[in-house]
C-alpha positions as CSV (number, residue, x, y, z in Angstrom):
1,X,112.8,87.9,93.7
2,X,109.7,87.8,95.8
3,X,109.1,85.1,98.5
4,X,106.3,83.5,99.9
5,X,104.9,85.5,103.2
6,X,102.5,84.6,106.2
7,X,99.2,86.0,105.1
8,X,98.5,88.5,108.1
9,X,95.5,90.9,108.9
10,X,96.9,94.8,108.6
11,X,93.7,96.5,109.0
12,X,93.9,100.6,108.6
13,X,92.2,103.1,108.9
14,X,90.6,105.5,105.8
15,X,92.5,108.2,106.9
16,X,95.8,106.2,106.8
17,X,95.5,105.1,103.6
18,X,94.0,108.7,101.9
19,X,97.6,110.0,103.0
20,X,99.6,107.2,102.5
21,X,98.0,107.1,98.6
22,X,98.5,111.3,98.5
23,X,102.1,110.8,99.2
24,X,102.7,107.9,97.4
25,X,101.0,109.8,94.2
26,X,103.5,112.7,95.3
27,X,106.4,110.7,95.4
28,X,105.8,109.0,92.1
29,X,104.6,112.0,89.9
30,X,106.2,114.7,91.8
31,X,103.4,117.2,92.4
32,X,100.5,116.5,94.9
33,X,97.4,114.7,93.5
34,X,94.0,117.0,93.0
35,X,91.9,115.5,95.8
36,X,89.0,114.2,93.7
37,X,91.8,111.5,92.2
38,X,92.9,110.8,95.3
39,X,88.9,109.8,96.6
40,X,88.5,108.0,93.3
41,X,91.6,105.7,94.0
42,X,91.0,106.1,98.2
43,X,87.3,104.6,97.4
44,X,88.2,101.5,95.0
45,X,90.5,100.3,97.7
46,X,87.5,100.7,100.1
47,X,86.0,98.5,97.7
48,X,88.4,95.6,97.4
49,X,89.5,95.8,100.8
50,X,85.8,96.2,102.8
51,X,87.1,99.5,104.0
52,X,90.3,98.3,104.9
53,X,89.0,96.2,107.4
54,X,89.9,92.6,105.6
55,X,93.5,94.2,104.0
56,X,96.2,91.5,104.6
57,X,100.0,92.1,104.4
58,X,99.0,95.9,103.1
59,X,97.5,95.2,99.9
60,X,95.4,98.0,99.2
61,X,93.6,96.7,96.3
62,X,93.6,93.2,95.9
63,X,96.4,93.1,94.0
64,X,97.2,89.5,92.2
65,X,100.9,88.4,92.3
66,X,103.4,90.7,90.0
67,X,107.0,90.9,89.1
68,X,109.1,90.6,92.0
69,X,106.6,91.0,94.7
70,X,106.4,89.1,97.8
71,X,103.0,87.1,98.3
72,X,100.9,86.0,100.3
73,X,97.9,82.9,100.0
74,X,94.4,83.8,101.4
75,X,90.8,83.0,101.3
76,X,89.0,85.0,99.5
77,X,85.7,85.5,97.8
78,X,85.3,86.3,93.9
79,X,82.7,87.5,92.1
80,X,82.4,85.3,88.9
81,X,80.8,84.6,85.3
82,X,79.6,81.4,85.7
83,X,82.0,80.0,82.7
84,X,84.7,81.5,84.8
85,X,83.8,80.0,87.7
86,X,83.2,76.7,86.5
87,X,86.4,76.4,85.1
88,X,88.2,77.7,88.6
89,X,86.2,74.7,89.9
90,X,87.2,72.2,87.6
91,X,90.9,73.2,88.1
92,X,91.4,73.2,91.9
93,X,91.2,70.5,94.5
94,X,88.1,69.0,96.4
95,X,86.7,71.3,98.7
96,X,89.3,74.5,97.6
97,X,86.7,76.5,95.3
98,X,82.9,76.3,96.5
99,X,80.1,78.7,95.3
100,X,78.2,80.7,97.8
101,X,75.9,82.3,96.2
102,X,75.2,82.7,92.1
103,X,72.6,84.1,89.7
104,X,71.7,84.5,86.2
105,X,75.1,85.7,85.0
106,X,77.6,85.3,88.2
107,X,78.8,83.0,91.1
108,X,80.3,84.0,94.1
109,X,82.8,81.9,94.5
110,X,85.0,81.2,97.9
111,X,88.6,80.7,97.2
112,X,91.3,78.6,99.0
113,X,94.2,76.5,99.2
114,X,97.1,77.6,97.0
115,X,96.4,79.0,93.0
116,X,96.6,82.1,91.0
117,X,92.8,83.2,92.3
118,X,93.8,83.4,95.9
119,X,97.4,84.0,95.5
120,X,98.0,88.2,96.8
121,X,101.3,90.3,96.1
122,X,102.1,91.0,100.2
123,X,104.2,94.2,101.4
124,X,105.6,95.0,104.9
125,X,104.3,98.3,105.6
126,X,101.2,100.4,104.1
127,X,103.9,103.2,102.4
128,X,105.4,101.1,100.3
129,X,101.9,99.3,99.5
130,X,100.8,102.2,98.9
131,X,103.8,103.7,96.6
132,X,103.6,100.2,94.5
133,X,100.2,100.1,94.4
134,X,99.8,103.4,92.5
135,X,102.8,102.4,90.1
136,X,100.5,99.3,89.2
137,X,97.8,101.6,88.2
138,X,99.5,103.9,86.5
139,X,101.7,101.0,84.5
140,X,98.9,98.7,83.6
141,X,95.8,100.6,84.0
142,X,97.4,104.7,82.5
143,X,93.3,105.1,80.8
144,X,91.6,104.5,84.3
145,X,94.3,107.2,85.8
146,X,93.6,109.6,83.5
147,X,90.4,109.8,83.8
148,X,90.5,109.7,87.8
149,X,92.4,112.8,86.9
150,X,89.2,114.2,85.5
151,X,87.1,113.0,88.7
152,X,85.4,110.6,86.2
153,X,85.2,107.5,88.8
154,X,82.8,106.0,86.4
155,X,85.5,106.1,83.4
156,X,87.7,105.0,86.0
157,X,86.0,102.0,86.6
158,X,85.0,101.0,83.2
159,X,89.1,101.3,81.9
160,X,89.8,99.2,85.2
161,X,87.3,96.5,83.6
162,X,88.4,96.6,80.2
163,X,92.1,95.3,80.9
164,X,90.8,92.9,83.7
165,X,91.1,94.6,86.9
166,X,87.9,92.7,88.4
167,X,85.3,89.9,87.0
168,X,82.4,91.9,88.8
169,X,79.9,93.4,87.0
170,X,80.8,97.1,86.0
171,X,77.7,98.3,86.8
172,X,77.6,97.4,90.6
173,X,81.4,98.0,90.7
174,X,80.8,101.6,89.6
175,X,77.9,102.6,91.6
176,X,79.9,101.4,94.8
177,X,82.6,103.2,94.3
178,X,81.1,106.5,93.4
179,X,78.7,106.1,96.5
180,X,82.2,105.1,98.3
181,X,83.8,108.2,96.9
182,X,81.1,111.2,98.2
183,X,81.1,109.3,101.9
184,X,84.7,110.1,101.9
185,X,85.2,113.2,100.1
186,X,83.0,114.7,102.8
187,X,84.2,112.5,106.0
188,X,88.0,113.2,104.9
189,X,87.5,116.9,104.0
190,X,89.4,118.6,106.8
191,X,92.6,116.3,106.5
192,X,95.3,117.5,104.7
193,X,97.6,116.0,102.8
194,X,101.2,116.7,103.8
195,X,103.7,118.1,101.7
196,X,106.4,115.8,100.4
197,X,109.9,116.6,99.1
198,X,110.9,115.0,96.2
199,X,114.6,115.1,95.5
């Protein structure tokens, strides 16, 4: 049974999280990930976390409250559909949802105070974020996985957003995290992923 944590900045670094997802992957599958998954999965979490600089209590990809996690309550901005949005408004207290910006066919919306929108699953340490992060994935998201496998980050993203990963708009998710995905497949080229023991 989870509890309630202070929400706390952990910011890492790319390479720290490219080897903490590479033997996470290991330890869960029991053979070391082709890199071209591993920089598909490595750049979405660039994407929900702005390059790991805004990652509280270790969570890697904006990760909602599951199971038995631990959580944490942050502000946090969401990309919305308006009917979305609106009805996130209507639900929360005076002052706890306000829209920053919004066109056609989304709001940005800034989330506070203490609901489901803003309420993170919070780990200790960026291994085991990293270990249950890739369990989530391949539990409730197996399609997107398999065709990270593939080096398909655009199938990737588009099986993320058919069972709800994110309310942004596929299009702009995908392009940033294929963009996301060359910068570091070329900056992370000459780190290698150690070899773990599985017993």
């Amino acid at each position: 049974m989870g509890v309630e944590k202070p929400a706390k900045r952990t910011p890492v670094t790319p390479e720290q999280v490219f080897l903490a997802l590479g033997t996470a992957w290991q330890l869960l599958t029991g053979s070391p990930p082709d890199r071209k998954v591993l920089h598909i999965l490595h750049a979405q979490s660039a994407l929900e976390t702005g390059h790991w600089k805004s990652v509280m209590n270790y969570n890697l990809g904006g990760a909602k409250k599951h199971g038995d996690n631990d959580w944490c309550y942050f502000t946090t901005t969401e990309r919305l559909p308006h009917k979305a949005a609106d009805q996130l408004i209507a639900s929360a207290k005076p002052g706890e949802v306000t829209v920053v910006k919004q066109d056609d066919k989304f709001k940005t919306v800034k989330v506070s105070g203490k609901q489901s929108m803003n309420c993170f699953a919070s780990w200790d340490d960026l291994d085991t974020a990293a270990k249950d992060h890739l369990a989530l994935l391949f539990r409730r998201f197996p399609a997107a996985v398999e065709a990270a496998k593939k080096g398909d980050a655009t199938g990737y993203v588009r099986e993320l957003k058919k069972r709800g990963y994110f309310t942004a708009s596929e299009e702009e998710y995908t392009k940033i995290v294929n963009s996301i995905a060359r910068r570091y497949t070329r900056e992370l080229q000459g780190v290698s992923l150690p070899g773990v023991i599985v017993l």
